[in-house]
N, CA, C, O and CB atoms as a CASP TS submission, in Angstrom:
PFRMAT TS
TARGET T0000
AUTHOR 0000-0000-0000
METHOD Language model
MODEL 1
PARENT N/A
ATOM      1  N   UNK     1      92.678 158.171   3.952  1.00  0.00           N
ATOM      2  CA  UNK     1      93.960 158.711   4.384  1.00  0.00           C
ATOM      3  C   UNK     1      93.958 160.223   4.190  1.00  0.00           C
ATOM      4  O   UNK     1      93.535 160.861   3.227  1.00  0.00           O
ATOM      5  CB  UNK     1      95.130 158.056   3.605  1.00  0.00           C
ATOM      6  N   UNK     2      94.486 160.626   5.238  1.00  0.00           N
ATOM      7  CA  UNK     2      94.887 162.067   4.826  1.00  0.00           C
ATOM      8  C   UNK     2      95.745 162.588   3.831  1.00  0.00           C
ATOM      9  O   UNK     2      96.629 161.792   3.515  1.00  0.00           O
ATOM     10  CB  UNK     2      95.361 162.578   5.729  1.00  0.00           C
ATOM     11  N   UNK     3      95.774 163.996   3.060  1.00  0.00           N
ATOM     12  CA  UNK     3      96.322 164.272   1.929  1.00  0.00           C
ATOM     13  C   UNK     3      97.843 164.821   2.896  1.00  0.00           C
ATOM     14  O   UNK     3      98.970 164.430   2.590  1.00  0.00           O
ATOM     15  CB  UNK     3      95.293 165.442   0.833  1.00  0.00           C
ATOM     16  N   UNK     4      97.585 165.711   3.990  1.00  0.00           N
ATOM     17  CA  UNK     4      98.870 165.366   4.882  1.00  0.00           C
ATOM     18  C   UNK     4      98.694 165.397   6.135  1.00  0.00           C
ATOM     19  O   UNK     4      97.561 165.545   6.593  1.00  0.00           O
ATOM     20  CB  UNK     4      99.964 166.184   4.723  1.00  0.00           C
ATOM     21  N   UNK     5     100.193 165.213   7.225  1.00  0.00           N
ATOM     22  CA  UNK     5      99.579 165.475   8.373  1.00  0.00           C
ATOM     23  C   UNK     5     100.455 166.832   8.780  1.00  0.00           C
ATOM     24  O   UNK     5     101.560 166.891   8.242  1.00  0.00           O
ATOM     25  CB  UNK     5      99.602 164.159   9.423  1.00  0.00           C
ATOM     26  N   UNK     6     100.156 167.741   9.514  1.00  0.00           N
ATOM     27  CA  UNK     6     100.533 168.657   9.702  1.00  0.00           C
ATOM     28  C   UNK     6     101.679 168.316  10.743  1.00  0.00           C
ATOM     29  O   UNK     6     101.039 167.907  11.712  1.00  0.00           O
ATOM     30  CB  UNK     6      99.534 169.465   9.934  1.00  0.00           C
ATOM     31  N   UNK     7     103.331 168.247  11.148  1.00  0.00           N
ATOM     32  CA  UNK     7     103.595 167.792  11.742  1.00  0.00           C
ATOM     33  C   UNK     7     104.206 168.779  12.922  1.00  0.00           C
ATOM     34  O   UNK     7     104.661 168.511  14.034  1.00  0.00           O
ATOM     35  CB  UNK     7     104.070 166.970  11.127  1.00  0.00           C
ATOM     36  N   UNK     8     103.986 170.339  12.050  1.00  0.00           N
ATOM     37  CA  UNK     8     104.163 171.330  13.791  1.00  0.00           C
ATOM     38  C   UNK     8     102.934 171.167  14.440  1.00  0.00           C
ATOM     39  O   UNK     8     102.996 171.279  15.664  1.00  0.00           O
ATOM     40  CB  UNK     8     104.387 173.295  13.736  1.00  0.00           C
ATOM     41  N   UNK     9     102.008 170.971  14.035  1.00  0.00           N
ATOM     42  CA  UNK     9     100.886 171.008  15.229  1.00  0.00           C
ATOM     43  C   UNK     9     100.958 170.042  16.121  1.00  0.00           C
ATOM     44  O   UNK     9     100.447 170.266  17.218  1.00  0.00           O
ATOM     45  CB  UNK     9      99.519 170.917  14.795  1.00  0.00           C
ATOM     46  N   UNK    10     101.659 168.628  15.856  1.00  0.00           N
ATOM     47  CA  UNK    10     101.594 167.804  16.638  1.00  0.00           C
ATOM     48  C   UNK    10     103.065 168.141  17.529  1.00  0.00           C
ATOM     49  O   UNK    10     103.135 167.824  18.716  1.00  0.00           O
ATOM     50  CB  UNK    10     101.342 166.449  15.907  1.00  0.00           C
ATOM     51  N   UNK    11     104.023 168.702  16.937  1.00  0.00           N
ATOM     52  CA  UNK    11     104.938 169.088  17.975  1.00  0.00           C
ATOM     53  C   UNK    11     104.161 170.048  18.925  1.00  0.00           C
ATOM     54  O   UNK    11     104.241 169.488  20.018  1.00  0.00           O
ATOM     55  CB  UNK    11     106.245 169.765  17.366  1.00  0.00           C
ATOM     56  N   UNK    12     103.515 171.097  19.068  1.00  0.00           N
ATOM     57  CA  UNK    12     103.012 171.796  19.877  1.00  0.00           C
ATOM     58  C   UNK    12     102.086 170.818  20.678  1.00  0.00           C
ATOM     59  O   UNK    12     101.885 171.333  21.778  1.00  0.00           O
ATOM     60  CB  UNK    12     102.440 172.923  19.239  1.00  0.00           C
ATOM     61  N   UNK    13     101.451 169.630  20.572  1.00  0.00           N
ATOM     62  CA  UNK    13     100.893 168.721  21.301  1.00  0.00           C
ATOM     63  C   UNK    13     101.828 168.603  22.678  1.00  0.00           C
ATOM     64  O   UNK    13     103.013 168.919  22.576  1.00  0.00           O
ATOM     65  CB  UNK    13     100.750 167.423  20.438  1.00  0.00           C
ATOM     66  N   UNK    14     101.320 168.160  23.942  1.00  0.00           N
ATOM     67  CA  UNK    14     102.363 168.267  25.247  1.00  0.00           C
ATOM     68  C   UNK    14     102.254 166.829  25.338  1.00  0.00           C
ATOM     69  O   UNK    14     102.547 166.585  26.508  1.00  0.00           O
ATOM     70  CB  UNK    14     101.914 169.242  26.808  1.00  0.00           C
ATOM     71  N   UNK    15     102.043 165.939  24.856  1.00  0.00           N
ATOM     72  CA  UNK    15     102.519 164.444  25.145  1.00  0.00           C
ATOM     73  C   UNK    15     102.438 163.686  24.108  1.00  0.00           C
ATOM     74  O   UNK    15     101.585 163.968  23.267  1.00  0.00           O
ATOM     75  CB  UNK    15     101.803 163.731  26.150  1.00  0.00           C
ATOM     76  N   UNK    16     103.310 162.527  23.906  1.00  0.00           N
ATOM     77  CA  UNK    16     103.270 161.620  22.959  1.00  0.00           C
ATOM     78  C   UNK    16     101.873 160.897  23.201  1.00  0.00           C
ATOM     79  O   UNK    16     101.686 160.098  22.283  1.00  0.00           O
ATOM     80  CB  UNK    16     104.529 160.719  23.013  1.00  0.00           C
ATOM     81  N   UNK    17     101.103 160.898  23.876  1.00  0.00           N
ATOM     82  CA  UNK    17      99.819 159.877  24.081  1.00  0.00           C
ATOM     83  C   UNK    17      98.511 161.392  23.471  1.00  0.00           C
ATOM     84  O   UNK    17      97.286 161.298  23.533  1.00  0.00           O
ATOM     85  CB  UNK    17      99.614 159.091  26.439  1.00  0.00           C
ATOM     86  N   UNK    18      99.093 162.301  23.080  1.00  0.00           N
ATOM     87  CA  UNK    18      97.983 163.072  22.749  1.00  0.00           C
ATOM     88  C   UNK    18      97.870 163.449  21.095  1.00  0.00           C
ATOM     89  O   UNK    18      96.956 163.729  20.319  1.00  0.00           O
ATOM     90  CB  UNK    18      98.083 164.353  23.649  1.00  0.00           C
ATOM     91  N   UNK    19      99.755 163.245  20.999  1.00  0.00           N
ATOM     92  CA  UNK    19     100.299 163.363  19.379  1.00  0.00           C
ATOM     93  C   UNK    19      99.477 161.501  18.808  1.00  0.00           C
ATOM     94  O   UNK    19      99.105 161.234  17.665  1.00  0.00           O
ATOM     95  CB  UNK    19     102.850 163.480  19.300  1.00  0.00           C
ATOM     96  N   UNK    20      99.433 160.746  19.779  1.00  0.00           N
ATOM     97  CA  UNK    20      99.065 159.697  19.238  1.00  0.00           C
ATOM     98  C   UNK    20      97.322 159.662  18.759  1.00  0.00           C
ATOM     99  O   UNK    20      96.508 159.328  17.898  1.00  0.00           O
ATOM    100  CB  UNK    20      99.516 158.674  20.246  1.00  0.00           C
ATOM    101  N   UNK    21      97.556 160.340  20.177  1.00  0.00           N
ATOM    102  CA  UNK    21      95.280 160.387  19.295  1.00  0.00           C
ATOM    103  C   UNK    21      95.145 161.243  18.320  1.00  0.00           C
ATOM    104  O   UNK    21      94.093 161.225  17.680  1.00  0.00           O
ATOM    105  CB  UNK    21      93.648 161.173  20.453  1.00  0.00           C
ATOM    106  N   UNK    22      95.688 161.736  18.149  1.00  0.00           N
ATOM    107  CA  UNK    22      95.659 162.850  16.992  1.00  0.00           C
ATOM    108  C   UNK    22      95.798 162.344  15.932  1.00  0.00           C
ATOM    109  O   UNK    22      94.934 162.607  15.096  1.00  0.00           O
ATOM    110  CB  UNK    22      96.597 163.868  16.990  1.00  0.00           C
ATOM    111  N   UNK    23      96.908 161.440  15.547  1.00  0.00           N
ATOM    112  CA  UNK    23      97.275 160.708  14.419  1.00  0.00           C
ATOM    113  C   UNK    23      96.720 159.549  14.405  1.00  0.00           C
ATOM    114  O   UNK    23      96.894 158.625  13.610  1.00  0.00           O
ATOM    115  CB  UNK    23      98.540 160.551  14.271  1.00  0.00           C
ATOM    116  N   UNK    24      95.962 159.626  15.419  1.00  0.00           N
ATOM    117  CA  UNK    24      94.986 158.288  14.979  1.00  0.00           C
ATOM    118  C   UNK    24      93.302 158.698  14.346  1.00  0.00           C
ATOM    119  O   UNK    24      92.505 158.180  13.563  1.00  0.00           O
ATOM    120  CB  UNK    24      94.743 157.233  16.618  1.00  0.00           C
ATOM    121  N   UNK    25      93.348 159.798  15.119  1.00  0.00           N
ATOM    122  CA  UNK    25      92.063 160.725  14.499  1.00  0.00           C
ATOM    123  C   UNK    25      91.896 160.848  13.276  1.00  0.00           C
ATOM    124  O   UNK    25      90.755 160.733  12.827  1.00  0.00           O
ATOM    125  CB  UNK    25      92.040 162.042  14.811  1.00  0.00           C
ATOM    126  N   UNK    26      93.134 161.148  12.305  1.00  0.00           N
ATOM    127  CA  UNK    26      93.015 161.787  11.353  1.00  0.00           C
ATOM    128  C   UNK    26      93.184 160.067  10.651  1.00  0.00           C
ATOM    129  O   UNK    26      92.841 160.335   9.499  1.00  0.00           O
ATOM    130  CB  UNK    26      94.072 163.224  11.135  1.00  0.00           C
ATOM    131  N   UNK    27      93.415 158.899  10.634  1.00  0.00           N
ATOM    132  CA  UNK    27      93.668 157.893   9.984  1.00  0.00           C
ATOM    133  C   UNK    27      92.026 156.792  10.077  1.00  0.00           C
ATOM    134  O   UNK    27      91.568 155.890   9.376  1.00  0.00           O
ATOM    135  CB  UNK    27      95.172 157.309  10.689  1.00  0.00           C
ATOM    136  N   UNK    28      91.600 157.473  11.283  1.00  0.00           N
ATOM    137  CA  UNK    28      90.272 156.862  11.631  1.00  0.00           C
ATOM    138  C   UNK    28      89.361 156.492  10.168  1.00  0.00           C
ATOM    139  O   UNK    28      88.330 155.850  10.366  1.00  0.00           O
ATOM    140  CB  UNK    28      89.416 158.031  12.657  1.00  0.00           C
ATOM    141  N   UNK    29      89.563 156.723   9.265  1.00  0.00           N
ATOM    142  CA  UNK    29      88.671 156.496   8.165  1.00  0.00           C
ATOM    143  C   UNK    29      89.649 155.190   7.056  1.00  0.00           C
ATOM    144  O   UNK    29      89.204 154.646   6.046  1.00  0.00           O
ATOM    145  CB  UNK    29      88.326 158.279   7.331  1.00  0.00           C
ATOM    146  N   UNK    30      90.819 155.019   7.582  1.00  0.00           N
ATOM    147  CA  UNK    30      91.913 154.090   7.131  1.00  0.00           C
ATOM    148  C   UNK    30      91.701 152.613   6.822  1.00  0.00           C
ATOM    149  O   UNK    30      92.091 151.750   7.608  1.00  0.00           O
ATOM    150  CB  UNK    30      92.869 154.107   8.097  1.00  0.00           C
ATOM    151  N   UNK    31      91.250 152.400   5.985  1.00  0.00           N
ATOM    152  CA  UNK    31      90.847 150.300   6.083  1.00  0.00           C
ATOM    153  C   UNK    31      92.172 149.533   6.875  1.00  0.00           C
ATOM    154  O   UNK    31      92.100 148.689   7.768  1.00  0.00           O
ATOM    155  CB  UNK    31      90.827 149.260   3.909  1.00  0.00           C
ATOM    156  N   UNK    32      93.293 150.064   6.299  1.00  0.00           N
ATOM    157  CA  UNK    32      94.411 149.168   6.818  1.00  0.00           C
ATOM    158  C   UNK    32      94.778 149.062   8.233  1.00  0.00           C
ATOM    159  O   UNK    32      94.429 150.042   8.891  1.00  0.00           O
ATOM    160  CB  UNK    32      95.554 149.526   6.225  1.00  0.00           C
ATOM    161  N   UNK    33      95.452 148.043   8.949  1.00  0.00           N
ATOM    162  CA  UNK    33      96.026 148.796   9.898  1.00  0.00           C
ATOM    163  C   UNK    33      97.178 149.379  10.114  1.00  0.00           C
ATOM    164  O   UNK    33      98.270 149.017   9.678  1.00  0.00           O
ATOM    165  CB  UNK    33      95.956 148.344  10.631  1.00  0.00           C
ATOM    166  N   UNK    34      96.785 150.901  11.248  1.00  0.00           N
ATOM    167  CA  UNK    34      97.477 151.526  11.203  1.00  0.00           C
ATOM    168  C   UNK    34      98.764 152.047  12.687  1.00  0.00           C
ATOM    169  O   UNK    34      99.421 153.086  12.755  1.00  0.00           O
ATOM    170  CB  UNK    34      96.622 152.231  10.633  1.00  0.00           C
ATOM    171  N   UNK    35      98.733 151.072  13.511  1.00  0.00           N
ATOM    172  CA  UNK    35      99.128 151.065  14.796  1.00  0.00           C
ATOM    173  C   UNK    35     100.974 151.307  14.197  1.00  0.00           C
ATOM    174  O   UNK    35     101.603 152.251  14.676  1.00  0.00           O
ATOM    175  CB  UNK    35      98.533 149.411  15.788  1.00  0.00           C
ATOM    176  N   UNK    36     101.598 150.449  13.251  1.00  0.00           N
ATOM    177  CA  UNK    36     103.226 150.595  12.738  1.00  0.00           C
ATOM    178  C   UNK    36     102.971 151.448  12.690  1.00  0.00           C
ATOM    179  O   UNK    36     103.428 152.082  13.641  1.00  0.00           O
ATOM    180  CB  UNK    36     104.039 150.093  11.641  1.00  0.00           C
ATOM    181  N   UNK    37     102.107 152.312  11.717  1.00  0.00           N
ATOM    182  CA  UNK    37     103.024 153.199  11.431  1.00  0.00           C
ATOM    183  C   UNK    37     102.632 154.732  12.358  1.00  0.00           C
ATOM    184  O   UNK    37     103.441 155.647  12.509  1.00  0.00           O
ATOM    185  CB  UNK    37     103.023 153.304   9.746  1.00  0.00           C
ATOM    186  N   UNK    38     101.464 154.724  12.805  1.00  0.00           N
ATOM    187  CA  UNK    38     101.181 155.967  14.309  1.00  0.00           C
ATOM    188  C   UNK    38     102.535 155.542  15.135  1.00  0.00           C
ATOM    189  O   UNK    38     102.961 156.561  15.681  1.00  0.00           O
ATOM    190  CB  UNK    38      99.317 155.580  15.627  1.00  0.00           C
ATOM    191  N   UNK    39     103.362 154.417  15.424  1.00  0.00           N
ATOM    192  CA  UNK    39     104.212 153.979  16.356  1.00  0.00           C
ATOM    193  C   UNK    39     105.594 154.870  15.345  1.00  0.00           C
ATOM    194  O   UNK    39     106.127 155.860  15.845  1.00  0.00           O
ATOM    195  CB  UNK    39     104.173 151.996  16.637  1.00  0.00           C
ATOM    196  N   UNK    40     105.847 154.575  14.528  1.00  0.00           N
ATOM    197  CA  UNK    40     107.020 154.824  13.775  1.00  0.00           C
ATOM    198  C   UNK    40     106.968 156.042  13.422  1.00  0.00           C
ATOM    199  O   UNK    40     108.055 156.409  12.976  1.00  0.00           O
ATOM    200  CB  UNK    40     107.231 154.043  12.697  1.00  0.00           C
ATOM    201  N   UNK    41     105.797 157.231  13.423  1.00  0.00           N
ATOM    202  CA  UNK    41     106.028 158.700  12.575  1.00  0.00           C
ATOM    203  C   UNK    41     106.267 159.413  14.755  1.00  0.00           C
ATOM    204  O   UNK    41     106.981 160.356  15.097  1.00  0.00           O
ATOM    205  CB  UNK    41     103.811 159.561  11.023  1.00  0.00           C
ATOM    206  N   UNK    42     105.371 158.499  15.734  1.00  0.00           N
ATOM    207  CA  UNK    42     106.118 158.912  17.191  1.00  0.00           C
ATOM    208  C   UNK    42     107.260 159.196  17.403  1.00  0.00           C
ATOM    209  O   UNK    42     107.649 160.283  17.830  1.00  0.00           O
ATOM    210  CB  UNK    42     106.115 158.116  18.055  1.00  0.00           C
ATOM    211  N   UNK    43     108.346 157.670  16.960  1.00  0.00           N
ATOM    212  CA  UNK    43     109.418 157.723  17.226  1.00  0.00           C
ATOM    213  C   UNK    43     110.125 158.793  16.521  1.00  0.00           C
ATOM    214  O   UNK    43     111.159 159.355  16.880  1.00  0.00           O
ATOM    215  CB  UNK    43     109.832 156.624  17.112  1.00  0.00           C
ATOM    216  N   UNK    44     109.154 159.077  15.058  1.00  0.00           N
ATOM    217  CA  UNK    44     110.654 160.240  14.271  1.00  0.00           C
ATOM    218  C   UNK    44     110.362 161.231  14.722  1.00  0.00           C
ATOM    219  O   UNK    44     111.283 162.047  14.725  1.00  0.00           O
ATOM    220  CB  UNK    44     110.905 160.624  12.516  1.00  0.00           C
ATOM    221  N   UNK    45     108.851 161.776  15.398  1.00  0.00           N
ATOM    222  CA  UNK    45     108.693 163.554  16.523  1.00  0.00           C
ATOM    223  C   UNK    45     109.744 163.362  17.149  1.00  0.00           C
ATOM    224  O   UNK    45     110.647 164.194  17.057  1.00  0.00           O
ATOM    225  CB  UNK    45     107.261 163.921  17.896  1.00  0.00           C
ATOM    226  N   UNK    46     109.870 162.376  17.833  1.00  0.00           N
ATOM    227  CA  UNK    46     110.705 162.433  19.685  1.00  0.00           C
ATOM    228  C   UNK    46     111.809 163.673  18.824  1.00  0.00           C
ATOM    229  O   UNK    46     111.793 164.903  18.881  1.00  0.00           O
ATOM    230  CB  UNK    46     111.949 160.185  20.638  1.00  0.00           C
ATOM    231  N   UNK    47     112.543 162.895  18.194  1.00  0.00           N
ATOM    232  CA  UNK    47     113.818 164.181  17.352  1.00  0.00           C
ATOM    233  C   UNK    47     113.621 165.298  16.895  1.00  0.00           C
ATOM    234  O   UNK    47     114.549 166.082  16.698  1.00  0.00           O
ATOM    235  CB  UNK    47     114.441 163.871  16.143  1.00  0.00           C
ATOM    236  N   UNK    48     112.463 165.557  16.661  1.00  0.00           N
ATOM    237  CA  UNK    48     112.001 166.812  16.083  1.00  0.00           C
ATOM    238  C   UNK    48     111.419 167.912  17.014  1.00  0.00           C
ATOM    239  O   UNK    48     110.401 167.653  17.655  1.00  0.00           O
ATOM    240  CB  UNK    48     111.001 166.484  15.123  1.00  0.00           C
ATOM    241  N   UNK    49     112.000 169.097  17.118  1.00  0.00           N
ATOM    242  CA  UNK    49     111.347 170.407  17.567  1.00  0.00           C
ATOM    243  C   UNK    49     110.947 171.465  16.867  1.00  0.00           C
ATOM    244  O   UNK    49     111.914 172.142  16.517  1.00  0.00           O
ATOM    245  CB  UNK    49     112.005 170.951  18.299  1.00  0.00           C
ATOM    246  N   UNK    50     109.851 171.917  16.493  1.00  0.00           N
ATOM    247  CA  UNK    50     109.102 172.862  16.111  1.00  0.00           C
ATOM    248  C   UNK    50     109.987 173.909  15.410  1.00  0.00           C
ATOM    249  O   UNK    50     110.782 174.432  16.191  1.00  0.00           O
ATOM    250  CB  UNK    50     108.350 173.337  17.219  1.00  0.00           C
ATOM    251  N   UNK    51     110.063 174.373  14.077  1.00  0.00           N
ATOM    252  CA  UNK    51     110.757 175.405  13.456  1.00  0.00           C
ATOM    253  C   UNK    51     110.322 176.464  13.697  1.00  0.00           C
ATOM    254  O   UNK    51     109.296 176.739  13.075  1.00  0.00           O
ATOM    255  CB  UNK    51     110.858 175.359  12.284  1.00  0.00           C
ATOM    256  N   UNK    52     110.928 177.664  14.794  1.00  0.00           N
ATOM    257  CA  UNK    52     110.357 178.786  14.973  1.00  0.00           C
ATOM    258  C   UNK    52     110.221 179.767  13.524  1.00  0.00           C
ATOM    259  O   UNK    52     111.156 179.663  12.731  1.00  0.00           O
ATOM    260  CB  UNK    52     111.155 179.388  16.094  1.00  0.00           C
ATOM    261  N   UNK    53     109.509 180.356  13.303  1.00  0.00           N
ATOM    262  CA  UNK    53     109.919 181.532  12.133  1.00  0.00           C
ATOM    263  C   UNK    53     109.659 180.633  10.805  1.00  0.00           C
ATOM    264  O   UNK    53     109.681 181.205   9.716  1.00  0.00           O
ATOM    265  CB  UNK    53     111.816 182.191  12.223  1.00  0.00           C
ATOM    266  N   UNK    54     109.440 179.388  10.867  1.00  0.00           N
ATOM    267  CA  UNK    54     109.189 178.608   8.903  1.00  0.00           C
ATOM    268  C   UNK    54     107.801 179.017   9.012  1.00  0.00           C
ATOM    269  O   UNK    54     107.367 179.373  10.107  1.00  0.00           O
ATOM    270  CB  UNK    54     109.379 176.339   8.419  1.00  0.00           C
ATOM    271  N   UNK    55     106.932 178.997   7.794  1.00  0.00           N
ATOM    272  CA  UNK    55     105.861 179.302   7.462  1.00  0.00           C
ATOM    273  C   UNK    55     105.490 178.612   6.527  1.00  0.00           C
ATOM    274  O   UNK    55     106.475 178.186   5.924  1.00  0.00           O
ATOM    275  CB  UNK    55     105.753 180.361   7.283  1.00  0.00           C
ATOM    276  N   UNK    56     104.023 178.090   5.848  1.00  0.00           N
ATOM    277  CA  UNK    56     103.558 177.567   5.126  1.00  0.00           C
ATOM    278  C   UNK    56     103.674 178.800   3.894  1.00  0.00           C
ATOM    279  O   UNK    56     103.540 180.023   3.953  1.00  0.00           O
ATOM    280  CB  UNK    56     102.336 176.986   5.682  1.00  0.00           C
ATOM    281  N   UNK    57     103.904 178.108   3.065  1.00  0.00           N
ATOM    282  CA  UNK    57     103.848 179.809   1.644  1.00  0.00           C
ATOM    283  C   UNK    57     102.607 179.536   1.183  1.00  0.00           C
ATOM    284  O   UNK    57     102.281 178.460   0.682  1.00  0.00           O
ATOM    285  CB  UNK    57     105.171 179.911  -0.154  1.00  0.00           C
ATOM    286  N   UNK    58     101.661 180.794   1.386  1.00  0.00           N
ATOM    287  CA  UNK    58     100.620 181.253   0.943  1.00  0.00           C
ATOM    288  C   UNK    58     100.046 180.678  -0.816  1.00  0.00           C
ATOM    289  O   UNK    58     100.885 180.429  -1.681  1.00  0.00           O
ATOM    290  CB  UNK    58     100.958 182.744   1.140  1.00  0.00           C
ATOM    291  N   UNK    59      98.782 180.571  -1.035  1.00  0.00           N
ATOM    292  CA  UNK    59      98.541 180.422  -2.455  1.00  0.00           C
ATOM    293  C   UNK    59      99.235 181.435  -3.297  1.00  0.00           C
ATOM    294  O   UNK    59      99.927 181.196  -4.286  1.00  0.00           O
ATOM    295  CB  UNK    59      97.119 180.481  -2.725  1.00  0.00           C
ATOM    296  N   UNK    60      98.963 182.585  -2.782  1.00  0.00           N
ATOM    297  CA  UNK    60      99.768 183.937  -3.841  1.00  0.00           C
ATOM    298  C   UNK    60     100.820 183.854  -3.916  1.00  0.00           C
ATOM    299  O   UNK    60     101.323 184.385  -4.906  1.00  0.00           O
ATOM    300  CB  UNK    60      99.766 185.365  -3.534  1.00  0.00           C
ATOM    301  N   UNK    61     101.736 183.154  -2.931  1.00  0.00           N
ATOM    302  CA  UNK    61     103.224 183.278  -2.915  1.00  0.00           C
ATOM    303  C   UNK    61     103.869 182.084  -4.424  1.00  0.00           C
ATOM    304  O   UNK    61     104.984 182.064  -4.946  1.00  0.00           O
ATOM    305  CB  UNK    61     103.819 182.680  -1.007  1.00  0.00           C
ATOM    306  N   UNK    62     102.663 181.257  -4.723  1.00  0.00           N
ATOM    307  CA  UNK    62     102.878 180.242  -5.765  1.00  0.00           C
ATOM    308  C   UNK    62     103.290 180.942  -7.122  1.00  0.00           C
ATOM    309  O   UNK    62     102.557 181.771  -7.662  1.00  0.00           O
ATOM    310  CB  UNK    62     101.550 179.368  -5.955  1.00  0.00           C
ATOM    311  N   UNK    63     104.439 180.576  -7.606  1.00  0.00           N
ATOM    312  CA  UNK    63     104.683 181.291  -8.793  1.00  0.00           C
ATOM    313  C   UNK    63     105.288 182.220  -8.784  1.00  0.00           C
ATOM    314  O   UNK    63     105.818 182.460  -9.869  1.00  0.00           O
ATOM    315  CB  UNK    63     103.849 181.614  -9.352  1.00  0.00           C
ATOM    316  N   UNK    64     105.559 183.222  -7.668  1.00  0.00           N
ATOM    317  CA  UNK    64     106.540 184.434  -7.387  1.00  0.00           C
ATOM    318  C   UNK    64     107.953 183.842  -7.013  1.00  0.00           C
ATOM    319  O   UNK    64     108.002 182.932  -6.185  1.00  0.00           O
ATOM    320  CB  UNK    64     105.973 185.425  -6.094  1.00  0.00           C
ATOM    321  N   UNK    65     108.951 184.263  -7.519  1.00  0.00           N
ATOM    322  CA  UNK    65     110.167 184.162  -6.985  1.00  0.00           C
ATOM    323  C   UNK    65     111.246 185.643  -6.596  1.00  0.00           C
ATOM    324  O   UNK    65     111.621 186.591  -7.286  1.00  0.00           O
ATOM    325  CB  UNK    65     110.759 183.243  -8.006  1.00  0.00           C
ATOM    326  N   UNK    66     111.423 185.344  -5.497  1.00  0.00           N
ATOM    327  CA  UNK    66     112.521 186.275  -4.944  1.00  0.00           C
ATOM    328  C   UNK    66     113.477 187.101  -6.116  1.00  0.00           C
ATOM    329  O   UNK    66     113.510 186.569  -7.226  1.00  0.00           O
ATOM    330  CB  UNK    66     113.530 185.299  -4.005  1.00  0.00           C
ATOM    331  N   UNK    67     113.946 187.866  -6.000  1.00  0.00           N
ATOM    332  CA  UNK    67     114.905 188.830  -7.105  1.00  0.00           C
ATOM    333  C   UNK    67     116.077 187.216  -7.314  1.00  0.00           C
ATOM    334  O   UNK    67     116.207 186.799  -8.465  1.00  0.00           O
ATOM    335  CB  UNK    67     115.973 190.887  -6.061  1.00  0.00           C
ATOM    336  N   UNK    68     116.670 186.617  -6.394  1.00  0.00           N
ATOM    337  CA  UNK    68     117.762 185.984  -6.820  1.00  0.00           C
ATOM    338  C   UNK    68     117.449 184.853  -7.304  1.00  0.00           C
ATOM    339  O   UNK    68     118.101 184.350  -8.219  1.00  0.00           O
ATOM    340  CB  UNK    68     118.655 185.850  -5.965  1.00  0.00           C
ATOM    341  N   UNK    69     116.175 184.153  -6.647  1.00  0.00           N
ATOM    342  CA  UNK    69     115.717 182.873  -7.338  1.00  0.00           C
ATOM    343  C   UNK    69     115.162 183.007  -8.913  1.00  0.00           C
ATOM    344  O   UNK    69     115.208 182.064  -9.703  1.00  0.00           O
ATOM    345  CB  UNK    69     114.527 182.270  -6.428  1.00  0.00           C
ATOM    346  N   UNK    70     114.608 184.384  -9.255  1.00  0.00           N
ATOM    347  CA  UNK    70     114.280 184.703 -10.518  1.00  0.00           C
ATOM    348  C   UNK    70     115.185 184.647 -11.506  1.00  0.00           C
ATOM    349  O   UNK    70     114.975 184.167 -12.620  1.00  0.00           O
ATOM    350  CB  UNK    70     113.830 185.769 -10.544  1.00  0.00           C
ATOM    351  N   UNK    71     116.769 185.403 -10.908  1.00  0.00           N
ATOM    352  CA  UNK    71     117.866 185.571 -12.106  1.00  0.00           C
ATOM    353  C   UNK    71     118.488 184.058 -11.742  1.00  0.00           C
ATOM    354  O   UNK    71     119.551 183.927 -12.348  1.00  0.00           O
ATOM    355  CB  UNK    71     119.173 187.152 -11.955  1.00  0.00           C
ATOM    356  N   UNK    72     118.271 183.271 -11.211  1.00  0.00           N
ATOM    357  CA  UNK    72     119.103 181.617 -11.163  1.00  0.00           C
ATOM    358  C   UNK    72     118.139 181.262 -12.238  1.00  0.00           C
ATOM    359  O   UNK    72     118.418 180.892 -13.378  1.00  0.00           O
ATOM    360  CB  UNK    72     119.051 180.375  -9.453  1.00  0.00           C
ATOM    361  N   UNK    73     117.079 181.413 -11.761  1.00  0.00           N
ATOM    362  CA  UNK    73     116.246 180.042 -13.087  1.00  0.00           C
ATOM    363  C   UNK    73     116.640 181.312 -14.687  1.00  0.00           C
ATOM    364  O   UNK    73     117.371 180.803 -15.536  1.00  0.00           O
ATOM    365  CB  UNK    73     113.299 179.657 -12.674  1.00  0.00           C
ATOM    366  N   UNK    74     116.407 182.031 -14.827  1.00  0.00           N
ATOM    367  CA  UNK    74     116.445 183.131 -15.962  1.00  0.00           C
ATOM    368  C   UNK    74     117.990 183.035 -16.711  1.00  0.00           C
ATOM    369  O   UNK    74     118.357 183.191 -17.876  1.00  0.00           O
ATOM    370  CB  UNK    74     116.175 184.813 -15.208  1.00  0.00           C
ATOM    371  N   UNK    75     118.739 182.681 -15.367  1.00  0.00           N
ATOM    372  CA  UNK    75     119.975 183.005 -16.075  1.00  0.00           C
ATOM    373  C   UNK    75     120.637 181.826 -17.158  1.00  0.00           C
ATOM    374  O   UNK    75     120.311 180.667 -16.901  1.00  0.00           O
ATOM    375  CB  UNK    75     121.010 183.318 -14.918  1.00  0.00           C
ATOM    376  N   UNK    76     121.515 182.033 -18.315  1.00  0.00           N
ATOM    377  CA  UNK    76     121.869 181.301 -19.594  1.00  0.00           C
ATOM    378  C   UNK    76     122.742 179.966 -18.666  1.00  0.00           C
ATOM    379  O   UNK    76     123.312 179.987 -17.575  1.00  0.00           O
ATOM    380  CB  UNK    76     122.989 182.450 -20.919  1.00  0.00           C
ATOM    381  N   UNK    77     122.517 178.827 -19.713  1.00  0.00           N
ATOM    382  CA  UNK    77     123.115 177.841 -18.726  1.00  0.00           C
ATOM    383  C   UNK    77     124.512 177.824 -18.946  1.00  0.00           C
ATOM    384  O   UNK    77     125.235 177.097 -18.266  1.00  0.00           O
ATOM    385  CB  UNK    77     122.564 176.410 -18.843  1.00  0.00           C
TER
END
């Protein structure tokens, strides 16, 4: 199994029969079967469109917090 699946790349995919080989690609090493659930993560794309502007946060970004997220966790309870 994969550790994840990336799920904007498969929104940028142009058909559900191409998002499907894809997610079958990456499960190809899977003992179980896996047809439910390639059928069921389809149906939850159809609803989903691509977040313009989100980004994956970088390794360096791990552990840094913003000026306001710093004084929330810092601040007395």
């Amino acid at each position: 199994m994969p550790d994840e699946v990336n799920i904007d790349e498969l929104l940028e995919l142009e058909s559900e029969e191409e998002r499907s080989r894809k997610i079958q690609g990456l499960l190809k090493s899977c003992r179980n079967p896996t047809e439910d659930f390639v059928q069921e993560l389809l149906a939850k794309l159809r609803g989903l469109h691509k977040q313009p502007g989100l980004r994956q946060p970088s390794p360096s970004d791990e552990g840094s917090l913003s000026p306001l997220q710093d004084q929330t966790r810092t601040a007395p309870p």
